[in-house]
C-alpha positions in Angstrom: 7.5 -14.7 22.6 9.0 -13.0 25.4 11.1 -9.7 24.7 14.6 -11.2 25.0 14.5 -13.2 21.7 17.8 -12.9 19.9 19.5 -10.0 20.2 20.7 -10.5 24.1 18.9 -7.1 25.5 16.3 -7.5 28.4 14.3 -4.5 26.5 12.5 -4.9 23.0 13.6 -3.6 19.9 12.0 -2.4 17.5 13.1 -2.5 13.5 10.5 -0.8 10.6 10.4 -1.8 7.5 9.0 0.9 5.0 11.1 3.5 7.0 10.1 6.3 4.6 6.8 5.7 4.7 2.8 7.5 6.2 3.0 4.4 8.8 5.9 4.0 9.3 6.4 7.2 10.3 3.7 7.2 13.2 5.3 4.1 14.0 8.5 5.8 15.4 7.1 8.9 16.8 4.9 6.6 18.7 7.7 4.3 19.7 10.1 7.0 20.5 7.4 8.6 22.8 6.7 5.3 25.0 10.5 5.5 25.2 11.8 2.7 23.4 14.5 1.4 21.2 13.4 2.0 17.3 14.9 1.6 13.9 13.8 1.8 10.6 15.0 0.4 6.7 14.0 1.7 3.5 15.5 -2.0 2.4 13.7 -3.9 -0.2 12.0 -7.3 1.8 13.0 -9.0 -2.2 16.3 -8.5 -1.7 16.8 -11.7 0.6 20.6 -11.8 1.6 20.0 -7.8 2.5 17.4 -8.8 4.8 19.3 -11.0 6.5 21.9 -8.8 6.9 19.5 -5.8 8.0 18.6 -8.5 10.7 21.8 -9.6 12.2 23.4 -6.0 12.2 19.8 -4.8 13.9 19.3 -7.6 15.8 16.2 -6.5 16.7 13.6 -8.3 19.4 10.1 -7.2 16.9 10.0 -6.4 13.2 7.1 -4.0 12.1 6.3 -4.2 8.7 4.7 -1.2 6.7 6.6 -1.6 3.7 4.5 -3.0 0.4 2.7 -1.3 -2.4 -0.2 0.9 -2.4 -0.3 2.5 -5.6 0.5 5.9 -5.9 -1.8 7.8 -5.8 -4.0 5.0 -5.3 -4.5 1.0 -6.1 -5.4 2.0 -9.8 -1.5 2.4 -9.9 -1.1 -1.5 -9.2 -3.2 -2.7 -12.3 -0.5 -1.0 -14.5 2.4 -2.3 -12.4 1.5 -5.6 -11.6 4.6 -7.4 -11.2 6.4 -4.6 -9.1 3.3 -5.4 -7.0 3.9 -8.7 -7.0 7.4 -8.8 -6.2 6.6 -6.3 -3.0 3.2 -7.2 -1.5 3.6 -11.2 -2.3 7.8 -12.1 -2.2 8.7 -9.9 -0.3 6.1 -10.1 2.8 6.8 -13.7 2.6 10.4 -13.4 2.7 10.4 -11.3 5.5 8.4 -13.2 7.1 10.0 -16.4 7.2 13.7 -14.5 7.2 12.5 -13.3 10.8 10.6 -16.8 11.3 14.7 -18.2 11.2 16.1 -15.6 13.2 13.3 -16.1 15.9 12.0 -12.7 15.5 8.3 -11.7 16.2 6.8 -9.9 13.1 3.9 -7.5 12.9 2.5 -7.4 9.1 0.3 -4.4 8.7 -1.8 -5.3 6.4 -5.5 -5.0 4.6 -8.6 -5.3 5.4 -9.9 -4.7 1.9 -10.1 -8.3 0.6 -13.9 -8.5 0.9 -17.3 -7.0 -0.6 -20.3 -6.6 0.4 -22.9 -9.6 -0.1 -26.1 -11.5 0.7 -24.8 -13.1 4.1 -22.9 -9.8 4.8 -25.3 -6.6 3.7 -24.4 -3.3 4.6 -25.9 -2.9 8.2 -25.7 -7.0 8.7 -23.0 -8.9 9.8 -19.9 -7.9 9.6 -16.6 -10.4 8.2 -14.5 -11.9 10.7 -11.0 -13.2 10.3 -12.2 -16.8 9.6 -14.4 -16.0 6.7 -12.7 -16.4 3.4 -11.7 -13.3 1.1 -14.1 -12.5 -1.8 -13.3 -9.2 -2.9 -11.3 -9.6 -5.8 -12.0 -6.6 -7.9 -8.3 -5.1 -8.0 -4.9 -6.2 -8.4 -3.6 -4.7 -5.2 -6.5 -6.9 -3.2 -5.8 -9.6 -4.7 -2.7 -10.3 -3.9 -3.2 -9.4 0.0 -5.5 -12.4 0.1 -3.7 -14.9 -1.4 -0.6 -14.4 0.9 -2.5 -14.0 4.3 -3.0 -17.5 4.4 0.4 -18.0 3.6 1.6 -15.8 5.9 -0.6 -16.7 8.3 1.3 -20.3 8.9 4.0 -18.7 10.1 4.0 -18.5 14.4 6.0 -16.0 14.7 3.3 -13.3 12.5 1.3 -10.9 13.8 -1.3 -9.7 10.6 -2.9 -6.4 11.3 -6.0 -5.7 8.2 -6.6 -1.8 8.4 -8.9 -0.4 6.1 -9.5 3.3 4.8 -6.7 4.5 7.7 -7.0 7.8 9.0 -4.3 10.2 10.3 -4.7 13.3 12.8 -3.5 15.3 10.0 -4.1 16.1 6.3 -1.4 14.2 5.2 -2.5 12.9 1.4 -2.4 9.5 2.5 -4.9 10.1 4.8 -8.5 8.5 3.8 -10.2 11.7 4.9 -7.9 13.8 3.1 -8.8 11.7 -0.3 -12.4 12.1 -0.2 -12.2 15.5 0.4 -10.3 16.5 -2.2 -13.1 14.3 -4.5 -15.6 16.1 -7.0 -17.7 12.9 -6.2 -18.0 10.0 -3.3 -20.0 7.3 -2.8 -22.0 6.6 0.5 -21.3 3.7 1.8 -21.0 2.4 5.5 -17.2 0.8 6.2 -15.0 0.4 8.7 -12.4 2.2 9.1 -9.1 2.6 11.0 -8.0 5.8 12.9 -4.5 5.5 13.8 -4.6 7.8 16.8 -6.1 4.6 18.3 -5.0 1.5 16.6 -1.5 2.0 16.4 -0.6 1.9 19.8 -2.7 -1.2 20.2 -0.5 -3.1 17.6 2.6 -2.4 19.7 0.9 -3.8 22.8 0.0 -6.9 20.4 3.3 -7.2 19.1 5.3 -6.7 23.0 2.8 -9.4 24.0 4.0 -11.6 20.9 0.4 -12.3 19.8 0.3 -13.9 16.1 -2.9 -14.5 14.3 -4.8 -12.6 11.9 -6.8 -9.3 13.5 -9.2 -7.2 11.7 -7.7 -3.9 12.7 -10.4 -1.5 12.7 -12.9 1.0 15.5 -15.7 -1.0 16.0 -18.8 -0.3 13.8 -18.5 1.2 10.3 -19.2 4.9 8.7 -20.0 6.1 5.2 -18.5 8.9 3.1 -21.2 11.4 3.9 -21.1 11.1 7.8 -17.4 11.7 7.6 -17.9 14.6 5.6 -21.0 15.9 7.5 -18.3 15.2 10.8 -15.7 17.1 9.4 -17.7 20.1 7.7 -18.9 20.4 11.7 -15.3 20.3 13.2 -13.0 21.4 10.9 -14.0 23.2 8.1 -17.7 24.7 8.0 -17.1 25.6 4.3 -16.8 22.1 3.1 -19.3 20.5 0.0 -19.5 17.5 -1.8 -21.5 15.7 -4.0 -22.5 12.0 -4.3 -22.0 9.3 -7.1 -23.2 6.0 -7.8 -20.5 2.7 -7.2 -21.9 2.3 -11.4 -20.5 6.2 -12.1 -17.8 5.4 -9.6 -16.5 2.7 -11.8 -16.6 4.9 -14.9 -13.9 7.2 -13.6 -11.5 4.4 -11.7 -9.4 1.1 -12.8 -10.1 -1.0 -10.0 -13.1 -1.6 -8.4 -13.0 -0.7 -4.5 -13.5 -3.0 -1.5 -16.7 -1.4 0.5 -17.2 -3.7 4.0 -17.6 -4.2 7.6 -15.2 -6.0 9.3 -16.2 -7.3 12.9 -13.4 -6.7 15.4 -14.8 -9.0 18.3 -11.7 -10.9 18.2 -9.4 -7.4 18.4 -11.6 -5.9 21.1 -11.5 -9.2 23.5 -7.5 -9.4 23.2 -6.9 -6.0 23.8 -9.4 -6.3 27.0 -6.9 -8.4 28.6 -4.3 -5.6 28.1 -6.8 -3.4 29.5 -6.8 -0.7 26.2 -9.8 0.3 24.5 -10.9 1.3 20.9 -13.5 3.8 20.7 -16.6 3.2 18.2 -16.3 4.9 15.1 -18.0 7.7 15.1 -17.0 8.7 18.5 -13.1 7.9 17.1 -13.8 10.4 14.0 -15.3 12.9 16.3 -11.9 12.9 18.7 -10.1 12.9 15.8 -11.6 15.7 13.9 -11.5 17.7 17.3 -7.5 16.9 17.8 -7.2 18.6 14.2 -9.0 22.0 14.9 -6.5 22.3 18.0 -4.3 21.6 16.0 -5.2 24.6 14.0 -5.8 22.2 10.3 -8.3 23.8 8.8 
């Protein structure tokens, strides 16, 4: 799609759903820096005939979704609340979807990542899951219904479907991965990719201005456990830090819903974004940067 779609300007505009939200927010820094034209909604995607109306009164060029349902402070929150889950992450992405599918309007669907586990044909240190394989990480409400409307969504050509896993801001905001497992008595360690926004996020705007649709893994190349993101950060940031280890069988004593632990292979991502000349840097190295950007930052 080029950037004069439907709303009669040469220049793209932006519109974010989820306006309040972690994402979101990066989202329109980001955009505002690079210069361009940005909006946001708090608007429920459910709510069809206000999503329509959003649209025509915005009339914008690219729709970036980070609305949905995380669970508060986690999934666990989604296996009590199952149909407010529903009703965001399933109807409403859909609606969305095909509401900006009618007004011929590219749409960016951040989305997850977590919809696989671990197995014999993918072991930790093996293989990691590309887009084409199917999901089989069912183990909590919240994954579940990301992989049953990807396919879905994924019919439509005007969608762009980002999966980030485990995302990581340059800040300690509580949304942050690293600022979860930090405040943890106990984490598992376990190798899996990971998403560091400092890097990805400007890569989804170059996806969406190029109007590329599909389904990306949205990760750094390679994966990291629990303990060398600790061990990272204890270097960088805060020389003081401890933690212990648990088992995935203790683990599951003290949660609701199991967690999605995998690696996602991102040859797909990297290739695209090589023809846009923008590169993601491996992991570690990403986690390093980022802890580095956060002591001159002064976060301790």
């Amino acid at each position: 799609m080029a950037s004069r779609l439907s709303n009669g300007h040469d220049q793209p505009r932006f519109l974010i759903w989820g306006g309040n939200g972690w994402i979101a927010g990066h989202l329109k820094r980001l955009l505002e820096e690079q210069g361009k034209e940005v909006h946001t909604t708090t608007i429920r995607m459910e709510n069809r005939e206000a999503v329509f109306s959003e649209l025509f009164l915005t009339k914008p060029t690219h729709v970036l979704n980070a609305a949905g349902c995380t669970g508060r402070p986690n999934v666990d929150w989604c296996e009590d609340n199952k149909t407010q889950t529903v009703r965001s992450n399933a109807i409403g992405t859909l609606n969305l979807a095909d509401a900006c599918f009618q007004a011929n309007i590219h749409c960016t669907v951040f989305a997850t990542g977590c919809v696989y586990q671990y197995d014999k044909t993918h072991p930790i240190g093996g293989r990691g899951y590309t887009e084409e394989d199917r999901p089989n990480f069912e183990g909590s409400f919240y994954s579940l219904t990301k992989s049953h409307v990807e396919p879905i969504l994924s019919s439509y050509p005007n969608c762009l479907i980002l999966r980030l896993r485990m995302p990581v801001s340059d800040d300690l905001h509580h949304r942050n991965f690293v600022t979860k497992i930090i405040g943890y008595d106990r984490v598992v360690d376990i190798p899996n990719s990971n998403t560091i926004l400092h890097d990805l996020l400007p890569a989804s705007i170059i996806l969406a201005e190029h109007g590329e649709t599909g389904v990306y893994n949205f990760t750094n190349p390679g994966a990291i456990s629990h303990n060398e993101v600790l061990t990272l950060f204890k270097e960088i940031v805060r020389p003081g830090l401890s933690w212990k280890n648990f088992t995935l069988e203790e683990q599951a004593k003290v949660i609701k819903a199991a967690r999605s632990n995998c690696t996602l292979d991102v040859t797909k991502l990297v290739t695209k974004l090589k023809e846009y000349r923008y590169e993601i840097p491996e992991i570690h190295e990403a986690y390093e940067q980022c802890f580095k950007r956060m002591k001159a930052a002064g976060i301790e």
